[in-house]
C-alpha positions as CSV (number, residue, x, y, z in Angstrom):
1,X,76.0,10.3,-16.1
2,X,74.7,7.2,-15.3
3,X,70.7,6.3,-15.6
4,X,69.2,4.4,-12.4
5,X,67.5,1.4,-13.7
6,X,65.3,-0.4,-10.9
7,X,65.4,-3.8,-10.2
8,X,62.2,-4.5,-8.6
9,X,58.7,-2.6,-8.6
10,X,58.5,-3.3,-5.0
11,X,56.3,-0.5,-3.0
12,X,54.8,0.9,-6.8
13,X,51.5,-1.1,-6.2
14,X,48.8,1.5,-4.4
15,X,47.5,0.8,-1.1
16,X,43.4,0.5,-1.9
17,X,44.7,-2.6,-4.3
18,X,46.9,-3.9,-1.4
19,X,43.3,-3.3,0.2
20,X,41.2,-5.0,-2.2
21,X,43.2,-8.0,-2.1
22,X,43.8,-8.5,1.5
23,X,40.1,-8.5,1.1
24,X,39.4,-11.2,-1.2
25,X,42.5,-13.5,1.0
26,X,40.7,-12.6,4.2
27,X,36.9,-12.4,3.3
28,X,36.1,-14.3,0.3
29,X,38.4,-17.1,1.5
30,X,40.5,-17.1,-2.0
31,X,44.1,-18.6,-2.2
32,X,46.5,-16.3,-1.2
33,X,49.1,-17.5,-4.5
34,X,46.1,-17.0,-6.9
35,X,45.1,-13.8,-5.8
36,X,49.0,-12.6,-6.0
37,X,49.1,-14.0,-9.4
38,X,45.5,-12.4,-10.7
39,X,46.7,-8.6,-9.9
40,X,50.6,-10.0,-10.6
41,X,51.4,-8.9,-6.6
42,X,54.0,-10.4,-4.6
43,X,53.4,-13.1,-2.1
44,X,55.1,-12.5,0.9
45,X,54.1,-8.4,0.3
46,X,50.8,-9.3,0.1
47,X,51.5,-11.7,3.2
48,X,53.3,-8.9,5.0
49,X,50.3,-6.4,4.3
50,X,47.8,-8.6,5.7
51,X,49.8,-8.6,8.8
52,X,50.1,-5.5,9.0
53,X,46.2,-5.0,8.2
54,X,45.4,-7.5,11.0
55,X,47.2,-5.6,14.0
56,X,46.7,-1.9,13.1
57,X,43.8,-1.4,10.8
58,X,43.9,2.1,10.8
59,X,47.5,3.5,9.8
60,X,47.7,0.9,6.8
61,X,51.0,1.5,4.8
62,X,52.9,0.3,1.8
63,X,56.2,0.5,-0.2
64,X,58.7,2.7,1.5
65,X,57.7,5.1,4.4
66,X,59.7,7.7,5.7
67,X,61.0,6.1,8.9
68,X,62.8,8.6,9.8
69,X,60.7,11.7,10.0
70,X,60.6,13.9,13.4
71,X,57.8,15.9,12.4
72,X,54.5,16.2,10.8
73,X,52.9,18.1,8.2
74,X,51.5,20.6,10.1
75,X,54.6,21.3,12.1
76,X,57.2,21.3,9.5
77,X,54.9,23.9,7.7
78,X,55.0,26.1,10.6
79,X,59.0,25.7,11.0
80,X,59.3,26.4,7.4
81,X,57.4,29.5,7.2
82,X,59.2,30.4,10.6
83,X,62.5,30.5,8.6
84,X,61.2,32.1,5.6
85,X,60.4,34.8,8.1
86,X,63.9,35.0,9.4
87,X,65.5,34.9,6.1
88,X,63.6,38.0,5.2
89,X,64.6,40.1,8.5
90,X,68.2,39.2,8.2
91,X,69.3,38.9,5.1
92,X,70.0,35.0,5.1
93,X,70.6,31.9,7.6
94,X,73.3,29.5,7.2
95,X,72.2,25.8,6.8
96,X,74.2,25.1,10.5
97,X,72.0,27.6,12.3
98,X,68.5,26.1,10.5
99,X,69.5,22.7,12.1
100,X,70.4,24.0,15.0
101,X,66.9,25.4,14.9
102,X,65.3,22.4,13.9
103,X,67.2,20.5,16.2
104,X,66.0,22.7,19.3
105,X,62.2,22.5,17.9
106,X,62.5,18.6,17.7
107,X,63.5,18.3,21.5
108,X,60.8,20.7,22.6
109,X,58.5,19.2,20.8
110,X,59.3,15.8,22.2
111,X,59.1,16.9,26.1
């Protein structure tokens, strides 16, 4: 079997450093290039995150997301406990009908 090996450590730096030194670029008026080479941070992801920091303060993000997500904690806690439900009164449920389900609970959510 083959063994991944990654070639970058993009998205393995935390966001509260991303913070911190967004902080010192914006606020303390340091050098954007120093800063990335003091914490050993890329440039343009630093450059990207301070973009990102300047239009929507509040849902800050880094690395890789999950783009593609329908629903949110909360609601894919309740589907899933749902289906454990209906596994238990019928002996089983085939992976189509779940996405059916999930499917159907995705629209309704969205109208």
């Amino acid at each position: 079997m083959r063994n991944y090996k990654r070639k970058s450590d993009r998205g393995t730096k935390s966001v509260e450093l991303m913070q911190r030194t967004a902080d010192l670029v914006i606020n303390e008026n340091k050098s954007l290039r120093q800063v990335c080479r003091d914490y050993e941070l890329s440039k343009t992801s630093l450059s990207r995150f301070i973009k990102r920091m300047k239009n929507d303060p509040v849902n800050l993000r880094f690395g890789y997301g999950s783009p593609r997500q329908i629903f949110n904690n909360e609601q894919e806690a309740s589907l899933t406990e749902y289906l454990l439900k209906l596994v238990q009164i019928f002996q089983g449920i085939g992976p189509k009908v779940v996405r059916r389900m999930a499917y159907d609970c995705a629209i309704t959510n969205i109208k």
